[in-house]
N, C-alpha and C positions, 0 to 999 in steps of 0.2 A: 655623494657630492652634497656641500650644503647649498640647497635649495629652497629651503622649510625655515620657518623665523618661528619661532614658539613668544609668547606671552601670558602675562598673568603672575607669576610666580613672587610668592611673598612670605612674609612671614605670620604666622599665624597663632594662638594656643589651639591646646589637645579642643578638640571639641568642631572647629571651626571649620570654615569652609571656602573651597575656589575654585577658581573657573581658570582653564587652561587652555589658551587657543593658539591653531596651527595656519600657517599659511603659506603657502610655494611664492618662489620668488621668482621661481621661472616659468618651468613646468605647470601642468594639470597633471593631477594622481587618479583619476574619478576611476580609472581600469583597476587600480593597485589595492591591494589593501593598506589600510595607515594604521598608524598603532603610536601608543606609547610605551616610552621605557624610561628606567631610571637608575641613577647610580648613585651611589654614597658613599663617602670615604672611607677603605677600608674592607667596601662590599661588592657582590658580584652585583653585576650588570645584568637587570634582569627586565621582563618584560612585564607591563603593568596590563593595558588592556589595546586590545584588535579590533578593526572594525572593517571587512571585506566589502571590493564594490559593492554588493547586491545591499550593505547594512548589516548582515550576520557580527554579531559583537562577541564576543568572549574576552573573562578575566581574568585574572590571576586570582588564585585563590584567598590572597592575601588582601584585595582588594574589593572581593564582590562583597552588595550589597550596599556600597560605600562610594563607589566610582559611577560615572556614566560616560559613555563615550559615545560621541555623535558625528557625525558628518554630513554638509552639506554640498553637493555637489555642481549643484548650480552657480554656489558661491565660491566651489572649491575650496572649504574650507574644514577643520575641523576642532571639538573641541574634547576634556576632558571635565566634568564637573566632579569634584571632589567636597566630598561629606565626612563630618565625623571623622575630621585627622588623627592621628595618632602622631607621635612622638617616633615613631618608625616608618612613617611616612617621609622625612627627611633625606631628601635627595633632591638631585639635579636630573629632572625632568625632560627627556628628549623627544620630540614626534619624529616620524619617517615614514616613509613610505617603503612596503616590498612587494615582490610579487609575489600570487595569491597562493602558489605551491607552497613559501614560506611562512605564512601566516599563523599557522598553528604552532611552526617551530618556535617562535620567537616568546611563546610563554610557556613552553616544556624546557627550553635549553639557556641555562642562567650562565654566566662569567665565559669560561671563554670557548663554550657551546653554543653561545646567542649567535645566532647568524649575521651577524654584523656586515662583514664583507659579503652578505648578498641583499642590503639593502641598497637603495636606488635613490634615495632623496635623504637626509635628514636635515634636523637645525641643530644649534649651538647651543642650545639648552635655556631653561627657566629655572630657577635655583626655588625648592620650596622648603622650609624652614617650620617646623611645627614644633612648639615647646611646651612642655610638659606642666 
C-alpha cells in the first residue's frame, strides 16, 4: 500500500551528492524494518540499503561505503544519504517498509525475486538522475 511519500531526488554529476528522505502517510513502521530500493529502465528491481527496528543496517554491495541509511523513530522517519554518485546510480528510488523475516531478502533477491508482494508500506518514488 502506498503509504511512504519519498523526497529528495534530483539530478546531479558523477561525483555529487543526496539526501533522500521517507515518511508514512499513515502508519508508523518503527516495528518493521525499512529499506530502500530502486529501479531503472531496462534493470531489475533491486534492493539498495536495510535498516531493522533495533538500527541494524546492511547494503548492497554496490552501494557500501557510498550510501548511509538512517532512521528515526521518534520522528518516524527515514533517510538515505548518497555519496560519490556514479552514473549507475540512476534510478527511481523507492522506501518501504517489510517485515523483519524479510529484510535480508530484499538485498539477496533482485528482479523478480525481490519480495515485493511482501512489503507492507511503500512510496511512489524519487527519480535520481546522476550524469556522467
Amino acid at each position: 500500500q502506498v503509504h511512504l511519500v519519498e523526497s529528495g531526488g534530483d539530478s546531479v554529476q558523477a561525483g555529487g551528492s543526496l539526501r533522500l528522505s521517507c515518511v508514512p502517510t499513515k502508519n508508523t513502521y518503527n516495528t518493521y524494518c525499512m529499506l530502500w530500493f530502486r529501479q531503472a529502465p531496462g534493470k531489475e528491481r533491486e534492493g539498495v540499503a536495510t535498516i531493522d527496528f533495533d538500527g541494524t543496517a546492511t547494503y548492497a554491495d554496490s552501494v557500501k561505503g557510498r550510501f548511509l541509511i538512517s532512521r528515526d523513530n521518534s520522528k518516524h522517519n527515514m533517510s538515505l544519504e548518497m555519496k560519490n554518485l556514479k552514473p549507475e546510480d540512476t534510478a527511481t528510488y523507492y522506501c518501504a517498509a517489510i517485515g523483519t523475516r524479510w529484510c535480508s531478502a530484499t538485498l539477496t533477491e533482485k528482479g523478480p525475486r525481490f519480495p515485493y508482494n511482501n512489503l507492507d508500506a511503500w512510496g511512489q518514488g524519487t527519480l535520481v538522475t546522476v550524469a556522467s
